[in-house]
N, C-alpha and C positions, 0 to 999 in steps of 0.2 A: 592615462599614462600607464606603460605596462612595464613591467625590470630589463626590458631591454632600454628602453626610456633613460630609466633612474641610471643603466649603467653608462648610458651617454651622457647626462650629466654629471657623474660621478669624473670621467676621462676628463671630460670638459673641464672642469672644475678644476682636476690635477695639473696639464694641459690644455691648454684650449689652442695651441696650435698646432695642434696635432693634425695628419693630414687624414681625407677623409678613408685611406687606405689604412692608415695604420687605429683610429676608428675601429672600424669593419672588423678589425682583426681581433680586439679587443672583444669586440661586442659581439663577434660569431654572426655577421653580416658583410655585405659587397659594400665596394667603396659606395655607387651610387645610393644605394638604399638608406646606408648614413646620411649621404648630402640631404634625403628627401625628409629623414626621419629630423636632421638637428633643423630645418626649414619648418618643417611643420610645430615645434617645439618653440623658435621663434616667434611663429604667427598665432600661438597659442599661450605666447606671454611668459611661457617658463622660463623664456633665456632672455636675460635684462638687455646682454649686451658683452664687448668685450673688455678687458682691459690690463694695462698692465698692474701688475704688482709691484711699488717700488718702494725702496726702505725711508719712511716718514719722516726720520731724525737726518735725513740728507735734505728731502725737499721741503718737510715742514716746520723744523726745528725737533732742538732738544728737550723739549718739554712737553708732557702729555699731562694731560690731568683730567680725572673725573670730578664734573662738578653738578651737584642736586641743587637745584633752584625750585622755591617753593616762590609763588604768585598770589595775593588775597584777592585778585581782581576776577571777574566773570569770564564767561566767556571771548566777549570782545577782545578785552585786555593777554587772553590765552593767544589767541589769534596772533593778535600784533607780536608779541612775545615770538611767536616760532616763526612769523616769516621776518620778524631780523634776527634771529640765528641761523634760518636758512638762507640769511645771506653773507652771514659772517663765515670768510671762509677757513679760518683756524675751526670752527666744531664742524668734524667729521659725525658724529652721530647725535642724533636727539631721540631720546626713547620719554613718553608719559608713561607715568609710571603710579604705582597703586600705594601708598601709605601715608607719613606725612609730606615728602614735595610733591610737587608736580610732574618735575622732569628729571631726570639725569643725561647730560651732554659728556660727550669725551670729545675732547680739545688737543688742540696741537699746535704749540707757539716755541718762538724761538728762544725763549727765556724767561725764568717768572715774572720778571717785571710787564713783559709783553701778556702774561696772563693776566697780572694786577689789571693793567690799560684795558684790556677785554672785560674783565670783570665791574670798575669805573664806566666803560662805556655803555655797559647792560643796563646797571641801576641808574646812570643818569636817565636812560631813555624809560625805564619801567622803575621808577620809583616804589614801587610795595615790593618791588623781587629781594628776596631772602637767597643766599647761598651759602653754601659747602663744599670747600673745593679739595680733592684729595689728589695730590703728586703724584704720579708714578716714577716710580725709583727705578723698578726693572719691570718690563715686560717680559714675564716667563715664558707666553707663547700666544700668540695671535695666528686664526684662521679663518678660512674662508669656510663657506658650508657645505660642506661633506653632502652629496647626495649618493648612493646613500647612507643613510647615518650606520655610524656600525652599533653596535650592541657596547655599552657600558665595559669596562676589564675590571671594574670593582668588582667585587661579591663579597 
């Protein structure tokens, strides 16, 4: 992948419906050589896919929440765990994670009662699972991933 690359998914990333002209223009390339280069980027796995962006508190509800779930079970028991969260479709992310849980999930329901039921629903099914669930009050700013990343503005 060379910075003409990263600057195609950088465009990508801001737009993705961009056409492959205005592409080109961007990147200092012909329309066609975009269409070849974002194909080859596809078939190379860099590009997941498209989609849209829509605002989560319209279609998934008003309540988000980060919740760390700690598991005493093995392996096995790890397994069962993540493929029913990846089929619950209120958590958008499950990340494992290094200290004491296991996981951290960020969720999206449509009222806390509806996270309580999610939450009941977990432990009935995995009975050692431990949680900590943290509200989100405001989200100050959610993105996508920047390719490429800019350099820090702290110092």
């Amino acid at each position: 992948m060379d910075d003409i690359d990263r600057a195609l998914l950088g465009a990508l990333v801001r737009d993705a419906r961009s056409t492959w002209a205005s592409l080109g223009e961007q990147v200092g390339l012909s329309a066609p050589a975009v269409h070849e280069r974002v194909h080859k980027l596809e078939a190379a796995g860099a590009i997941l896919g498209y989609s849209a962006r829509v605002a989560p508190e319209q279609v998934a509800g008003d309540t988000a929440a980060l919740i760390s779930l700690r598991t005493h079970g093995g392996a096995q028991e790890r397994s069962l765990l993540e493929a029913d969260l990846a089929r619950e479709p209120a958590v958008l992310e499950l990340h494992e994670v290094a200290g004491d849980d296991c996981y951290l999930a960020k969720v999206r329901v449509p009222s806390p009662a509806e996270l309580g039921a999610l939450l009941t629903r977990l432990r009935e099914h995995h009975p050692g699972l431990t949680s900590r669930s943290s509200v989100v009050l405001r989200s100050v700013f959610e993105r996508p991933l920047l390719w490429p990343p800019t350099e820090s503005r702290l110092s």
